[in-house]
C-alpha positions as CSV (number, residue, x, y, z in Angstrom):
1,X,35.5,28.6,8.9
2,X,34.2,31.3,6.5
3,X,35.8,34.5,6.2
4,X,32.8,36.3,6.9
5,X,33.2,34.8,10.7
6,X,36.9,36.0,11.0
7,X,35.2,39.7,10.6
8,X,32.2,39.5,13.3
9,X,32.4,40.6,17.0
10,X,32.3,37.6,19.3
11,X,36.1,36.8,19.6
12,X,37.6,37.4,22.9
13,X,39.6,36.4,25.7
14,X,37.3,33.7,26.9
15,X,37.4,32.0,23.4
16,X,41.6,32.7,22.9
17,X,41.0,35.5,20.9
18,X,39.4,33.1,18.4
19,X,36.2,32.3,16.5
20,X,34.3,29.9,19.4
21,X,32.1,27.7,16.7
22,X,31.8,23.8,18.4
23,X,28.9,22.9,15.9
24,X,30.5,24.5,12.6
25,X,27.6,27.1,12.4
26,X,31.0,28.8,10.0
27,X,31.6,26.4,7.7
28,X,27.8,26.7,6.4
29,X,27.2,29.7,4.0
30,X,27.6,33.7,4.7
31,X,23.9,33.8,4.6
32,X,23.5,31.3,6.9
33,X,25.8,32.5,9.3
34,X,24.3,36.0,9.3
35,X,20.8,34.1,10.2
36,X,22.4,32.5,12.9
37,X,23.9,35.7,14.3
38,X,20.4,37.1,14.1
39,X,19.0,34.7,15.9
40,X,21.6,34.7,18.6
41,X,21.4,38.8,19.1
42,X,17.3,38.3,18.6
43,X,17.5,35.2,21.6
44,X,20.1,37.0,23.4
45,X,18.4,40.2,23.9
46,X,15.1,38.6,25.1
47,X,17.1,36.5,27.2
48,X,17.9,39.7,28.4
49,X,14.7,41.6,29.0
50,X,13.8,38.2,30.5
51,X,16.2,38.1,33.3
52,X,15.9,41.4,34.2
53,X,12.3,41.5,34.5
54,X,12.9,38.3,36.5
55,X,15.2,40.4,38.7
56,X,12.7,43.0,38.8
57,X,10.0,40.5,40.0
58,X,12.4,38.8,42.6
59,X,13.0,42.3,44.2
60,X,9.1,43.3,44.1
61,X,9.4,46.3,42.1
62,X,6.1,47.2,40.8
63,X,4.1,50.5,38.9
64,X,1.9,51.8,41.0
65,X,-2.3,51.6,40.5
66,X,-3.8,47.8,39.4
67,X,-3.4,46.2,35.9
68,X,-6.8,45.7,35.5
69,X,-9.2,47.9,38.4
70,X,-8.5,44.8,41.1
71,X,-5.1,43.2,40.4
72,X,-2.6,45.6,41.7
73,X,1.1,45.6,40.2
74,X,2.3,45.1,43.4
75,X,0.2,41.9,44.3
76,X,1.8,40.7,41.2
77,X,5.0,41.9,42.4
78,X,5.2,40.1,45.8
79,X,4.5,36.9,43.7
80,X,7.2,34.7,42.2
81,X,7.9,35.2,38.3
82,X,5.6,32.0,37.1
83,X,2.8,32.7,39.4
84,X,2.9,36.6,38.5
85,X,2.3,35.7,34.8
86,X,-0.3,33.5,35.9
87,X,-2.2,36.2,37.7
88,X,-2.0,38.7,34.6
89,X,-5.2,39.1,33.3
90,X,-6.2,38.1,29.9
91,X,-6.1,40.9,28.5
92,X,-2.8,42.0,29.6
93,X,-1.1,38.9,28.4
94,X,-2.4,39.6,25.1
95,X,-1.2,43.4,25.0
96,X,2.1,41.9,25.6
97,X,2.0,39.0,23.3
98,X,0.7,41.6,20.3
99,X,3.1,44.1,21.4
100,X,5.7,41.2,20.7
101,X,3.7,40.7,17.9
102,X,4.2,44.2,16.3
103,X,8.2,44.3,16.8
104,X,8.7,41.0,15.2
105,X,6.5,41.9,12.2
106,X,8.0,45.2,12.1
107,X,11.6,43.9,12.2
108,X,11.1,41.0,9.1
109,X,9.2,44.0,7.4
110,X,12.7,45.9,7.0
111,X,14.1,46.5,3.5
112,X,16.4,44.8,2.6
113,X,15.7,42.1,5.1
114,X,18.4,41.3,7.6
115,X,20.0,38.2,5.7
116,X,20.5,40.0,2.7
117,X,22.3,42.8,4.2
118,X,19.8,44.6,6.1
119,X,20.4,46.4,9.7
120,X,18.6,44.0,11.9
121,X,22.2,42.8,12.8
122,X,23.2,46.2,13.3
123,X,19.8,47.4,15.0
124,X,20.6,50.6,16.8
125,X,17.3,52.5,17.9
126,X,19.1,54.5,20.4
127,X,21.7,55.4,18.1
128,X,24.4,54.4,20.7
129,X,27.1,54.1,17.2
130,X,27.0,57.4,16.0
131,X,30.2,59.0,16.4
132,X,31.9,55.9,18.0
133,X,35.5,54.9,16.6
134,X,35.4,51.2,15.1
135,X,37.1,49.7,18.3
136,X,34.7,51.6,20.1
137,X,31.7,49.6,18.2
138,X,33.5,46.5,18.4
139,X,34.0,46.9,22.1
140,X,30.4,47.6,22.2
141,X,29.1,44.9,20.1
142,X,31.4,42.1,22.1
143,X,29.9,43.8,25.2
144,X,26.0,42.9,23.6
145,X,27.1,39.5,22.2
146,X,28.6,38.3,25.6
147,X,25.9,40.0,28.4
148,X,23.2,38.4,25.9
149,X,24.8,34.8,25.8
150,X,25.5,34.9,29.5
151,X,21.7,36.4,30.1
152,X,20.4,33.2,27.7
153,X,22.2,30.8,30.5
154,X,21.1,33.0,33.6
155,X,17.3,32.5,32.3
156,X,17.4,29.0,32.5
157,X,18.9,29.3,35.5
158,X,16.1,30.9,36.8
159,X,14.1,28.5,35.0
160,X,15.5,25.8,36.3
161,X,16.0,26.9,40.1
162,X,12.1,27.9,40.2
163,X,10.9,24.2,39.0
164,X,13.4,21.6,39.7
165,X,14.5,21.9,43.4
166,X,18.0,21.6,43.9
167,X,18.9,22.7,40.7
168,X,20.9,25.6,41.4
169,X,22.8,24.8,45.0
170,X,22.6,27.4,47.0
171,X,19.3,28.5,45.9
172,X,16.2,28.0,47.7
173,X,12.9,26.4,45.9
């Protein structure tokens, strides 16, 4: 294991208080390993967004008005996740796939870049660090790394459970 890994959140009781690596991501190169953690906060926080707009969707929350002068957001709303997206118009889907466009391209634009010691890995728009005590910012930082990896298997949960019938027990098709 790297030295690097010894110094990055992820490390808690669930993993014995030590670094939890069953491929050897570790072992590879510092730059790799900050890639990999970029991908894993990058996955993780969609994984995020992802359930809780599938939450959202499950408990028909919706704006109010229509998406596009005839589809109302609450239409969409009483419809399961897969067929909601289905039932977005065109137009909408592309808004959301440019806007997912624009924060992509906007966070590979960032100099330096975040493998060579850039803040993507410490990406903080809401400035939720500033004046926070180290342990504080670890405690925070453990708190991303584990909701994200735990949302990433809740997705396919949801995934799963909405295709495959049976999947999940206990969850209705």
């Amino acid at each position: 294991t790297l030295e690097l890994a010894k110094t990055m959140p992820g490390a808690g009781l669930e993993t014995g208080g030590q670094i939890w690596d069953p491929v050897g991501f570790a072992t590879f190169s510092d730059q790799s390993l900050i890639w990999f953690r970029a991908c894993e906060l990058k996955h993780s926080r969609v994984a995020m967004l992802a359930a809780a707009g599938w939450i959202v969707n499950g408990l028909h929350f919706s704006f109010p008005g229509t998406i596009d002068y005839k589809t109302s957001f609450s239409d969409l709303a009483a419809m399961p996740p897969f067929e909601a997206w289905d039932n977005v118009p065109l137009g909408g889907k592309l808004q959301i796939l440019g806007w997912i466009f624009c924060v992509e391209v906007a966070s590979e634009m960032g100099k330096p870049h975040y493998l060579k010691g850039g803040d993507f890995v410490t990406y903080d728009w809401a400035k939720q660090a500033e004046g926070k005590s180290p342990a504080e910012l670890l405690r925070k930082q453990n708190a991303e790394l584990k909701n994200g990896r735990f949302a990433m298997i809740g997705i396919l949960g949801f995934f799963a459970s909405a295709n495959i019938p049976g999947a999940v027990p206990m969850v209705p098709h």
